[in-house]
N, C-alpha and C positions, 0 to 999 in steps of 0.2 A: 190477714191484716194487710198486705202488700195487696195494691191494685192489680187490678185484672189485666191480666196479659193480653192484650190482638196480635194477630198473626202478621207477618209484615207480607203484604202484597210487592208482588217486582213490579216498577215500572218500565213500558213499553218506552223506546223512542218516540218524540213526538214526530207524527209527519205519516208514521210505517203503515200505516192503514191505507192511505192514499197510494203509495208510493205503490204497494201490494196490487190495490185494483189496478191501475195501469200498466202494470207487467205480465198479469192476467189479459190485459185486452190485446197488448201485442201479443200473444202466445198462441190467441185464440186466431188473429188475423194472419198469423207465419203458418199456422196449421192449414188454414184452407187454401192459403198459396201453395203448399206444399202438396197439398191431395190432389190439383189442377194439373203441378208438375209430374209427379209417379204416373198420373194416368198416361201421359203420351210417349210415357219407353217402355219398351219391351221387360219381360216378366224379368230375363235373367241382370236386365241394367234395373230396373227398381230395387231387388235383393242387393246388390252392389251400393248403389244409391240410400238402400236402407240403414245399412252397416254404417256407411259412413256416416250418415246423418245421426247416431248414436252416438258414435267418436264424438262428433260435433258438437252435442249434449253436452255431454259430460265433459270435455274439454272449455265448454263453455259456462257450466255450473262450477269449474275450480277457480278460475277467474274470477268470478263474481263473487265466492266466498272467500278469496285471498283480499279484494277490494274492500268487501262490506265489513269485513272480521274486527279491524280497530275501532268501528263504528259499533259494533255490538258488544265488547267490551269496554268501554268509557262510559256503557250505559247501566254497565253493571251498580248497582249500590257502591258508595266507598265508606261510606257511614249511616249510620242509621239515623235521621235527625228525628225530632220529636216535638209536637206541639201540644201544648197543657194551655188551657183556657182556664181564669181564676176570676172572676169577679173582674173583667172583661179583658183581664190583661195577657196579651201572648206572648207566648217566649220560643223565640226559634233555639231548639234545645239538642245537643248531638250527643249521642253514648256508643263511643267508638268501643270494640269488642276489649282492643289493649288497655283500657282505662289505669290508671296507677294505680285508682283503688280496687278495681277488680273484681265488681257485685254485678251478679248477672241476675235478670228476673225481676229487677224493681220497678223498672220504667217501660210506658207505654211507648209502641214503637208505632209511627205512621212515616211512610214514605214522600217523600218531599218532590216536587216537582218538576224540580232541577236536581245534580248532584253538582255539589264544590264541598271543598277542604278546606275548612279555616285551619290558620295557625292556633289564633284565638276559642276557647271551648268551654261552653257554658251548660251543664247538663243540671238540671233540676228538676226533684221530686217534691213537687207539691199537692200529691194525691193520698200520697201514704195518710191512715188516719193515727200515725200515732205520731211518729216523725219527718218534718218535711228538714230537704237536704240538698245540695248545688254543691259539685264540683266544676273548679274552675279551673283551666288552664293554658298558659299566654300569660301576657303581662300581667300578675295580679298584685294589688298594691292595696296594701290594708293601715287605714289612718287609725291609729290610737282611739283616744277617746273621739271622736266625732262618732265612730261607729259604724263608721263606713266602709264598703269593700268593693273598691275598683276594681276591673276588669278594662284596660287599654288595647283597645283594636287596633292591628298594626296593618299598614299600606298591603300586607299579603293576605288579607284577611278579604273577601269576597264584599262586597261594598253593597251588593244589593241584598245579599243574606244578611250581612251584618247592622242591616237595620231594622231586621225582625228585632232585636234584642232590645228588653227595657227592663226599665230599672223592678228590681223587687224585694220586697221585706218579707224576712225571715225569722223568727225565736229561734234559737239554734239549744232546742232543750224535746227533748223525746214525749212529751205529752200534750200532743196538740188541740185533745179536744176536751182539756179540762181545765175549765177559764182557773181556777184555785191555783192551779199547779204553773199555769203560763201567764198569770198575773203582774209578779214580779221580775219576771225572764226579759234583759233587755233585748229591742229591736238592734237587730241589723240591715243596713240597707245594701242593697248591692250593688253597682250602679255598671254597666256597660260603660265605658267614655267610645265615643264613635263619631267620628267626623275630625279633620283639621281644629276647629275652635275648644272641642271638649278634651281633646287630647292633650292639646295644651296646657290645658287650665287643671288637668287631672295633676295629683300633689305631686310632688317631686321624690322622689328614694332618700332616704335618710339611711336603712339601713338594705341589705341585702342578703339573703338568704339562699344557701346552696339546696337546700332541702323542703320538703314540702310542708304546707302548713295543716295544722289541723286546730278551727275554731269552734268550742262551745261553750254551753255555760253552765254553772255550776249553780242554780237558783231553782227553782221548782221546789221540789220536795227534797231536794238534799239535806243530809243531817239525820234523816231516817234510813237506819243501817237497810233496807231493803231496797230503798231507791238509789242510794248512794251507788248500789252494783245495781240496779235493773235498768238505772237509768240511763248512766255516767261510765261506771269503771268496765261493763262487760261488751257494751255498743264500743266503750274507745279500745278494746283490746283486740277484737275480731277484723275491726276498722285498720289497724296501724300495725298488729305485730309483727307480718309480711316487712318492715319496715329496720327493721331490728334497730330500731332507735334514731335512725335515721330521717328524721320528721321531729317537727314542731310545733308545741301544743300553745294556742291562744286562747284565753280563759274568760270568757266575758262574767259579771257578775261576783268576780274574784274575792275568793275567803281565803283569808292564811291560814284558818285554823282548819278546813275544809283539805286545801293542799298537804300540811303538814300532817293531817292522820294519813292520808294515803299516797304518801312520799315514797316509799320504796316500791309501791307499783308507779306510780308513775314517770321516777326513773327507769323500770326495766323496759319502758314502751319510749321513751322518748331522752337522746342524751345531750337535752337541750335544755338551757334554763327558761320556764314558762314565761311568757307574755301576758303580764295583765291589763287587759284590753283596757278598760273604765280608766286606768290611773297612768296611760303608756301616750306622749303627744309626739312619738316618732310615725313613719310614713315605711314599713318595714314589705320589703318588694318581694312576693316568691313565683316560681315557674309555676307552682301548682296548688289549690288549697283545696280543701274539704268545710265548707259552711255547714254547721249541724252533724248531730251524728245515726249512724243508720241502725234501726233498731229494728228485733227479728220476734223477740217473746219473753214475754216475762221472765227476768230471771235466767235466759238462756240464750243461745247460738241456735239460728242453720246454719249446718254444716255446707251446702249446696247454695250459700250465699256470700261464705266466706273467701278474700283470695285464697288459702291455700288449706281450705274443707277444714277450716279449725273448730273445736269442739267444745263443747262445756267442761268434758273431761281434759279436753288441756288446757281449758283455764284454770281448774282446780288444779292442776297438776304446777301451772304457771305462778298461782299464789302460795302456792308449796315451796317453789323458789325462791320467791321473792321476798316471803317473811321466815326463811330456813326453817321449815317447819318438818319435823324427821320422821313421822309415821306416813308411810307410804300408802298403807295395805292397813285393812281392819286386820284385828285378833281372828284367824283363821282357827277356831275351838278344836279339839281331836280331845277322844276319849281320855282317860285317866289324866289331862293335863291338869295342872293347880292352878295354871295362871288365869287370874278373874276378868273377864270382859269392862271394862269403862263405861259406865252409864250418866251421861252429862243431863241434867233435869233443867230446862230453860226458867229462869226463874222471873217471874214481872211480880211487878208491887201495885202495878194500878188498877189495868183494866185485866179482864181473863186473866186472871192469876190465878195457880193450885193455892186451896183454903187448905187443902191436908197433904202438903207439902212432904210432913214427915213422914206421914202415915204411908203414903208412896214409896219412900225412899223405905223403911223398912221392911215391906212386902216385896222391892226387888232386892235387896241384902240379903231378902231367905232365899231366894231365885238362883243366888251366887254373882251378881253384880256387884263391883266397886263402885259405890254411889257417888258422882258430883253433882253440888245445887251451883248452879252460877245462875247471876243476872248479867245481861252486855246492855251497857250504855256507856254516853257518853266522857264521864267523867270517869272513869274506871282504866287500866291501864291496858290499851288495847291488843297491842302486841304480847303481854302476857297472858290475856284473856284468849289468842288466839289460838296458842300454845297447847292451853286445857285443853281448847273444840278438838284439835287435831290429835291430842290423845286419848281420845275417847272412842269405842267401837260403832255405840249405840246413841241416838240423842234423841231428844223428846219433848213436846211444846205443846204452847197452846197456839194455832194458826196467830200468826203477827208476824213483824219485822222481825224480832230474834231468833226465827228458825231460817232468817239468811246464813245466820252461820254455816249451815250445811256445807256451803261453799269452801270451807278448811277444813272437811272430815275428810279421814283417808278412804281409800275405796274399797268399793264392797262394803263400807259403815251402814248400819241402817238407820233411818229417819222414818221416827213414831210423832205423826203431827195429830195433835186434838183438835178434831174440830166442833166449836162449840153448835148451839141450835140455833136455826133461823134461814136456813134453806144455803149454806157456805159450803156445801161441798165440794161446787163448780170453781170458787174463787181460790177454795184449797189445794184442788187438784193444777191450774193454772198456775199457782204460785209458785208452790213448793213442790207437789208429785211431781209432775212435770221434768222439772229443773234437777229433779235427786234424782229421776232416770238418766236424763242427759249424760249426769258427770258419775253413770255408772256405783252409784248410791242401791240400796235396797228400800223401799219406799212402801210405809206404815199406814193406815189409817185409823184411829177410831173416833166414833160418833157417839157426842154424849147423849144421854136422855135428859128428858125433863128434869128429873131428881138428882139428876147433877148439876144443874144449873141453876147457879143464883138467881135466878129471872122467875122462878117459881114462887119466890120470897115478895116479888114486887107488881106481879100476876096473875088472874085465876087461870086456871087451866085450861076454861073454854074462852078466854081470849083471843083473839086474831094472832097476837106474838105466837101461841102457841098453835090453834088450830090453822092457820091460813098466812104463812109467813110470805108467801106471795104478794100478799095484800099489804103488807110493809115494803115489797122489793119494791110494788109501782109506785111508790112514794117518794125514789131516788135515792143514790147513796147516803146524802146524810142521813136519812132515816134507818137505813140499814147500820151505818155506824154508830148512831146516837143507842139504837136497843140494841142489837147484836154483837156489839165492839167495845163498846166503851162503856157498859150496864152492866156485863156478864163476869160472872167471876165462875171457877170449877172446882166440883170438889165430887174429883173422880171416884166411881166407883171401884176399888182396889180387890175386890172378889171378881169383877168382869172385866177390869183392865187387865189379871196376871196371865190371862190367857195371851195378849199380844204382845207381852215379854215372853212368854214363853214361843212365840211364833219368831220374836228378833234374835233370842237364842240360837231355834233351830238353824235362821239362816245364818247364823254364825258358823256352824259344824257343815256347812256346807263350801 
């Protein structure tokens, strides 16, 4: 997902090619004066004559590299600049290696044709195809509601560099290439001020800020527990925890009811009270921000992208903290023990939902499971809901947003995801497998057949839903969501499901 790296070429001194041929040509015309000279003295004054003319050499190649030497280091790179062409707009862009936030590997690196050091630093990703992203830093000054975010060039800031820079718009929400999702996502602009007149006119500081900002927004798909962390809480944890609270979060799109479910993470990452952009007509000034946030994979962390190699396992380990949640560690089984393993059964009422709900839950009570049926939405009391997931060994779904929960099982838990039919194995493994290896989870599969699926009721068999689900993929997601997501209900087979209880068993006794 992250654009493709080039290799960063060094640049030569300009000039050095010329400069070379003519040092060459004296060298060549000092040589044949010299073979004119050796010829007219005697054998043992040329040897004499030789030696020294070595000294001579080398006495005079130290010279030349004590003179040339500050000339070849000021040529060295002192930052890496970077140019992105967008629908014809360029941006003279720098990603110095000490960056605050500390992601290495995202941005395309080309060599600049000059080197200079701004104060002022403007680095943005707008290649990424999921999240485009700008840190800024120097003067940065963020107007309230207008929307806007200044960037102030100061008199030390390179005057000829600093007019590459132009203004650009940003969605600062993780899903860039799905108009549904980036619909409602307000624009940000971002504006360079450059020059004496624009400086000027740029707003004035109402408020000041010792720490750095971090702006995005809370719109897309928020409110669905699986975007709410794939999108929002796992991109701003990886992004800021280096931080230890020390940063400040700007919320464009602002929900209180949104803030308020997930107020205890978002105190442990920031010990600031949020800025809501849309409803804020202050002029609030900081050394450094983060526009947009940086996004690695569904549901998860690179570790190799984070500042300090943070992991999906300790973010699990992180919301463990933060909502005091006291299983650590799955039920570790040993022979002759009595204590029963926890079996959390994901419950929906709408779409893929288990028809034999109980019939399940009876078949793992023979197994030796503690059976629990829970649904997670929004109306339900979340922080006690979270409490269940995390005391439970074993969990189990039909593929959707409620097997995010995973995210509060303790480790070593395993995760049995149902994936219904229609060719979803790929989006299962993405989603959920994926994400339950990360955070050190044990990770389930089973695949229902026809006869477990409701789709058989509204189907014939030799249908394309059945024989050619491909033929519904190239129709686009909604088509895939309309029959495969939102049609399907399950009613698992419990003679060929107990065999993968009995395989989440074993890995329990393990």
């Amino acid at each position: 997902m992250p654009p493709g790296e080039s290799e960063d070429s060094e640049e030569r001194p300009r000039g050095g090619r010329s400069f070379n041929s003519q040092t060459t040509k004296l060298k060549k015309m000092s040589f044949r004066y010299d073979v004119k000279l050796v010829r007219s003295f005697k054998r043992e004054e040329q040897v004499r004559l030789g030696c020294a003319g070595i000294l001579g050499c080398f006495f005079v190649s130290v010279v030349f590299l004590a003179v040339i030497k500050p000339y070849l280091i000021s040529s060295l790179p002192i930052s890496n600049f970077q140019i992105s062409v967008r629908s014809g707009l360029t941006l003279l862009k720098i990603n110095e290696d000490k960056s605050i936030w500390n992601e290495q590997g995202d941005e395309k690196k080309v060599e600049p044709q000059s080197m200079v050091v701004l104060k002022s630093k403007l680095v943005c990703n707008i290649t990424d195809p999921k999240s485009h992203h700008c840190e800024m830093t120097g003067d940065v000054r963020i107007h309230g509601n207008s929307s806007q975010v200044f960037l102030v060039l100061s008199s030390q800031d390179n005057a000829e560099a600093a007019g590459n820079y132009e203004s650009l718009e940003i969605k600062p929400y993780p899903r860039n290439r799905d108009p549904a999702a980036m619909a409602n996502v307000n624009k940000l602009t971002l504006k360079p001020m450059k020059g004496t007149e624009e400086v000027v006119a740029a707003p004035t500081c109402t408020q000041a800020h010792k720490v750095p900002a971090v702006v995005f927004s809370v719109a897309g798909y928020t409110g669905n527990l699986f975007h709410d962390f794939s999108d929002v809480l796992i991109p701003l944890f990886h992004t800021t925890r280096h931080f230890f609270g020390e940063v400040r979060f700007v919320i464009a799109n602002y929900k209180s009811w949104w803030v308020n479910r997930y107020s205890l993470v978002l105190k442990q990452l920031s010990n600031y009270e949020i800025i809501d952009l849309d409803h804020d007509n202050q002029t609030h000034c900081f050394e450094a921000a983060l526009v947009g946030l940086k996004f690695h994979k569904e549901l998860s962390i690179d570790p190799s992208r984070t500042p300090r190699g943070s992991s999906m396992h300790d973010f699990s380990k992180f919301l463990r903290s933060s909502y005091s949640l006291e299983k650590e560690t799955a039920l570790e089984m040993k022979e002759g023990s009595s204590k029963k393993p926890r079996l959390l059964i994901i419950s929906r009422k709408r779409s893929r939902s288990f028809v034999n709900e109980g019939e399940i839950g009876e078949m793992a009570r023979g197994l030796g499971f503690e059976v629990v049926v829970a649904e997670a939405n929004l109306s339900m009391d979340f922080s006690k809901f979270l409490h269940v997931v995390n005391s439970c060994d074993v969990m189990m779904g039909v593929h959707g947003a409620g097997l995010t929960n995973l995210v509060f099982l303790p480790t070593n838990a395993v995760v049995i995801q149902i994936i219904p039919l229609g060719g979803l194995g790929s989006y299962g493994r993405t989603d959920f497998g994926v994400p339950a290896t990360d955070m050190k989870l044990r990770y389930l599969e089973y695949k229902i057949t026809e006869k477990e699926s409701s789709l058989i009721e509204q189907y014939p068999l030799d249908h394309p839903v059945f024989r050619d689900p491909i033929a519904i993929h190239r129709r686009g997601w909604a088509a895939i969501k309309s029959v495969y997501l939102d049609k399907q209900n399950v009613k698992l087979d419990v003679v060929r499901f107990r065999s993968v209880l009995l395989e989440a068993l074993a890995l329990l006794h393990r």
